[in-house]
Structure formats: structure tokens, C-alpha cells
C-alpha positions in Angstrom: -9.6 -10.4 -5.5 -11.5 -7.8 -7.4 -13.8 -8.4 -10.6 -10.1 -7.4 -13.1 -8.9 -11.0 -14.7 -5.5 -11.0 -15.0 -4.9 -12.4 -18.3 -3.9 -11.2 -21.6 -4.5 -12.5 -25.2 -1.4 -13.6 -27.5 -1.4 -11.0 -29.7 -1.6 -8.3 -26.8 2.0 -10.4 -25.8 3.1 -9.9 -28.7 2.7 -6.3 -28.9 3.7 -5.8 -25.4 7.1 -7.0 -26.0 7.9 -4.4 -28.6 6.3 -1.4 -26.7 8.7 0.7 -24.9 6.8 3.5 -23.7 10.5 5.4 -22.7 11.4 5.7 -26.2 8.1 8.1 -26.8 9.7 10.3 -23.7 12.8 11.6 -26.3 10.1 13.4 -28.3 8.5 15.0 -25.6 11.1 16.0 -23.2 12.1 19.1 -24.5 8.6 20.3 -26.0 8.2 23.5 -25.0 4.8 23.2 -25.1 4.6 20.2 -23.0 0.9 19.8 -20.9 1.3 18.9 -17.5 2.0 15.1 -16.9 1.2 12.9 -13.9 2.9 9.5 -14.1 1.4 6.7 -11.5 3.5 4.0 -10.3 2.1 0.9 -8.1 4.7 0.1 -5.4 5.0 -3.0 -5.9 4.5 -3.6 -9.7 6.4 -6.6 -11.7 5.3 -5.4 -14.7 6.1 -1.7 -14.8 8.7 -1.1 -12.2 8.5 2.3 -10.0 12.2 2.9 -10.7 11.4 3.0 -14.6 8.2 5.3 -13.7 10.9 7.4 -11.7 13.3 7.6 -14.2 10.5 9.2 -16.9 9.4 11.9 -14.6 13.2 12.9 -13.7 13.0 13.0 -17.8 10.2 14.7 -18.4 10.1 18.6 -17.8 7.4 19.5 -15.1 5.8 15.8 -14.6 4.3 14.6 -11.5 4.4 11.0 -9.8 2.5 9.5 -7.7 2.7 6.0 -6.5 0.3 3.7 -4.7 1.8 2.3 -2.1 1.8 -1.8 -1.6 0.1 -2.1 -4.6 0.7 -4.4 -8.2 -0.3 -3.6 -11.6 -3.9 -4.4 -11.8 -4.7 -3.0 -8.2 -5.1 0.2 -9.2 -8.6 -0.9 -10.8 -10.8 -1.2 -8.0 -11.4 -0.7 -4.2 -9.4 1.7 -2.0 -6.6 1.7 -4.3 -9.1 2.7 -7.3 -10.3 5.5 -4.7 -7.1 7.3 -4.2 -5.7 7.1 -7.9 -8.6 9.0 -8.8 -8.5 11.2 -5.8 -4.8 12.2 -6.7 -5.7 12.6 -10.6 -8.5 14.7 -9.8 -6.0 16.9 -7.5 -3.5 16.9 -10.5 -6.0 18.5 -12.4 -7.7 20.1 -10.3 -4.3 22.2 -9.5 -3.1 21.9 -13.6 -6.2 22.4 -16.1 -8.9 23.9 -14.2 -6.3 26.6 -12.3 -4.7 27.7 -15.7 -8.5 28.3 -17.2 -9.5 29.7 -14.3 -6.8 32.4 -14.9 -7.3 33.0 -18.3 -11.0 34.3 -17.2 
């Protein structure tokens, strides 16, 4: 197990029940100026499910996923699984930021 306690504090429950991250996508699904979005998804996550992941990016004009496979929620954090999020973020903007001000030159 890696050095991420999985825990949370009461009043980060509490807050977490009321967040629902899929009502901020109605306000930015039909911005037309929109910057690129890359949504990660861990396979097998309890707490965020893929399918809900999937359903924002088929919501979201011009959004990316990627999803670490056999993976949960915290795994992401560390080790190989830390490696190749970052590896895929960096390639997301790598191909999105840098490449559109690399054009404007």
C-alpha cells in the first residue's frame, strides 16, 4: 500500500455528499470557448465510477478520457499508476497547449 491514507474528515463527508461535479458540465458544454479537457477515470473506482466519467466526456465538446486500467480511486497517487497519469497528462498537453502556442509563433 502506498504512503495515501485513505480516510476522510466529517466535514469533507459532508460536503462530498452535496457535490455533484455533473451539474457544473451544463455550464460548460456549450461554451464556445471551451479549453481542452482531459477527464481520468480509474477502472475500477467505487467512488467515481468510469461510466459517470464516460458520460461527461460524451457531454463535453472536445474532452478527452483516459482511464487507468485495474486501478481504484486513490491509486492514481503513487507508483506506476502515478507514472502513467502523468505520462498521459503531459501528452494531453503536450498535443493541446503547447501545439496551439507553438502555432501562434
Amino acid at each position: 500500500m502506498g504512503l495515501w491514507r485513505n480516510a476522510m474528515t466529517a466535514n469533507s463527508v459532508s460536503r462530498l455528499l452535496s457535490y455533484r461535479p455533473m451539474d457544473l458540465i451544463d455550464r460548460r458544454k456549450n461554451a464556445k470557448d471551451q479549453p481542452p479537457v482531459l477527464l481520468v477515470g480509474a477502472e475500477n473506482d467505487t467512488a467515481c465510477l468510469v461510466m459517470y466519467v464516460k458520460t461527461a466526456v460524451h457531454q463535453i465538446h472536445g474532452s478527452e478520457l483516459f482511464i487507468l486500467q485495474g486501478a481504484g480511486h486513490f491509486d492514481v497517487y503513487g507508483g506506476d499508476n502515478l507514472k502513467k497519469t502523468l505520462e498521459e497528462e503531459v501528452l494531453f498537453l503536450k498535443t493541446h497547449i503547447f501545439a496551439d502556442q507553438a502555432s501562434q509563433l
